[in-house]
Kinemage of the C-alpha trace (Angstrom):
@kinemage 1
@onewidth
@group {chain A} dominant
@subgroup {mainchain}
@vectorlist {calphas} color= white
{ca unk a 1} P 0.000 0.000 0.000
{ca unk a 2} L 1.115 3.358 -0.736
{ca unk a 3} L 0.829 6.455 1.908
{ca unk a 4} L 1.971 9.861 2.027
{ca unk a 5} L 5.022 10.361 4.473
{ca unk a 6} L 4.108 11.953 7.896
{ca unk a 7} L 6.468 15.235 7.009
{ca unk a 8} L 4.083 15.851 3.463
{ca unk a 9} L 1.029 17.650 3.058
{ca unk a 10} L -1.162 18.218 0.180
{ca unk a 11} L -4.126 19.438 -1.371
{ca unk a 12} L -6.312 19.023 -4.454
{ca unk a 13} L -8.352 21.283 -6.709
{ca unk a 14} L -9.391 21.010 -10.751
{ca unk a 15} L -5.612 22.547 -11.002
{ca unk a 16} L -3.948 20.117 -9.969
{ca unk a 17} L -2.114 18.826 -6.842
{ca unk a 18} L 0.130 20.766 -4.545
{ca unk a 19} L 1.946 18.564 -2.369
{ca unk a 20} L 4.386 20.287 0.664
{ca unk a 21} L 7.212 18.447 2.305
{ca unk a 22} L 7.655 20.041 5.733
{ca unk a 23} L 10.720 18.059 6.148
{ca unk a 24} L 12.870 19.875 3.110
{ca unk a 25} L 10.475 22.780 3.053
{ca unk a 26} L 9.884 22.643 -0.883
{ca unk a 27} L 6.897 22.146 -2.495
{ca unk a 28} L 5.499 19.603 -5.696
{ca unk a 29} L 3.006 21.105 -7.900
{ca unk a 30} L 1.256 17.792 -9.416
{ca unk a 31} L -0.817 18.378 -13.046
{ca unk a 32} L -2.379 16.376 -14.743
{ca unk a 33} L -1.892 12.572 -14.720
{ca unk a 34} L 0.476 13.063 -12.044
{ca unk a 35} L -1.914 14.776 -9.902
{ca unk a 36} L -4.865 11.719 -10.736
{ca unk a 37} L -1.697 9.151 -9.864
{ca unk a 38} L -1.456 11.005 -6.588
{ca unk a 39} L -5.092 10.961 -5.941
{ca unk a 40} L -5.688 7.210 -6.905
{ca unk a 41} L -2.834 6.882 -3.985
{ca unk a 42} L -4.108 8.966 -1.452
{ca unk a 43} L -7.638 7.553 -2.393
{ca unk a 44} L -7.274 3.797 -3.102
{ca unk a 45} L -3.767 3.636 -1.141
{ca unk a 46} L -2.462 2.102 -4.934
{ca unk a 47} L -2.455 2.628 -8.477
{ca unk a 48} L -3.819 -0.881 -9.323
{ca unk a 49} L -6.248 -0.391 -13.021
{ca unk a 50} L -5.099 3.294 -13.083
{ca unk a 51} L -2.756 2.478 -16.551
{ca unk a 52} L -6.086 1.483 -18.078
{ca unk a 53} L -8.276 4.048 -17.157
{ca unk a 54} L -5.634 6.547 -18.304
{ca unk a 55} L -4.912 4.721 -21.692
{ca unk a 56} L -7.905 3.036 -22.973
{ca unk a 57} L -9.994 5.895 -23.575
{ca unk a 58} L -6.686 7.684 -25.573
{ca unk a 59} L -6.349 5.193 -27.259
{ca unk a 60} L -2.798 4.349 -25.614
{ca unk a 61} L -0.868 1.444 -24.529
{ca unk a 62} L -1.577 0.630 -20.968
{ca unk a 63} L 2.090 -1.352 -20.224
{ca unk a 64} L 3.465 1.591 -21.856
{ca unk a 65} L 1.124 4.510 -19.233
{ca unk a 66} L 1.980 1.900 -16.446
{ca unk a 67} L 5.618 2.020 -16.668
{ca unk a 68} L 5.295 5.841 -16.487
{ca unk a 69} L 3.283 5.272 -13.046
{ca unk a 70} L 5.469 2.931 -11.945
{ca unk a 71} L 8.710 5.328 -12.873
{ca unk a 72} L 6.865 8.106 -10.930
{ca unk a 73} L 5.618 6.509 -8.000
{ca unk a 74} L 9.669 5.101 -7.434
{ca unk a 75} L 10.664 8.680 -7.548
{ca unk a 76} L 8.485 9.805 -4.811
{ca unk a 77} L 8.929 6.722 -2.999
{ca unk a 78} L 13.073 7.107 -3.402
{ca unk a 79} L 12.349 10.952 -2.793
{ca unk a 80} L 10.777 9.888 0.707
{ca unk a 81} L 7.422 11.428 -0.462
{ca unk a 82} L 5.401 8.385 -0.467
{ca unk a 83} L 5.782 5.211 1.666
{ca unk a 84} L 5.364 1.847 0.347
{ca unk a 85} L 4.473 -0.243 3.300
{ca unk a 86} L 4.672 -3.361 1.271
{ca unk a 87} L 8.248 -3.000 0.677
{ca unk a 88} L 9.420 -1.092 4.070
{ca unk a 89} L 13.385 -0.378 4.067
{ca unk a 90} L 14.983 -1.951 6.964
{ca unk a 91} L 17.162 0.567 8.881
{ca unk a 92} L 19.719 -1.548 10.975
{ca unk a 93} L 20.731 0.183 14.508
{ca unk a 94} L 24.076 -0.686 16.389
């Protein structure tokens, strides 16, 4: 399941996404697809069917629109935006 880290804030209107990391103190302004990826996450906590409701009524390739999800949702995942609870990095303590 995906989540939004503790440290990020966001908001929604029909301009798009604006999403705040408190932590860095920089903001994400999400248009577009980007913004209905982040609202399928923050909605259905995944992206699961998104590539085909994006790409089947544009007449695109849905492997080819869920690659660009996937691609996306790493980057805020590496970017400590989003957490992915099913695949939690272990942090070792001595």
């Amino acid at each position: 399941m995906l989540t939004p880290a503790d440290h990020i804030h966001h908001a929604t209107d029909q301009y798009g996404t604006a999403v705040l990391d408190t932590r860095r103190g920089t903001w994400l302004m999400l248009d577009g697809d980007a913004s209905r990826i982040w609202q399928a996450i923050t909605v259905r906590g995944g992206t699961a069917g998104l590539a085909d409701e994006i790409a089947v009524p544009t007449g695109q390739d849905p492997r080819t629109i869920g690659g660009r999800i996937a691609a996306f949702v790493d980057e805020l995942v590496d970017a400590d935006v989003l957490i992915d609870t099913d695949r939690r990095r272990r942090r070792w303590h001595r």
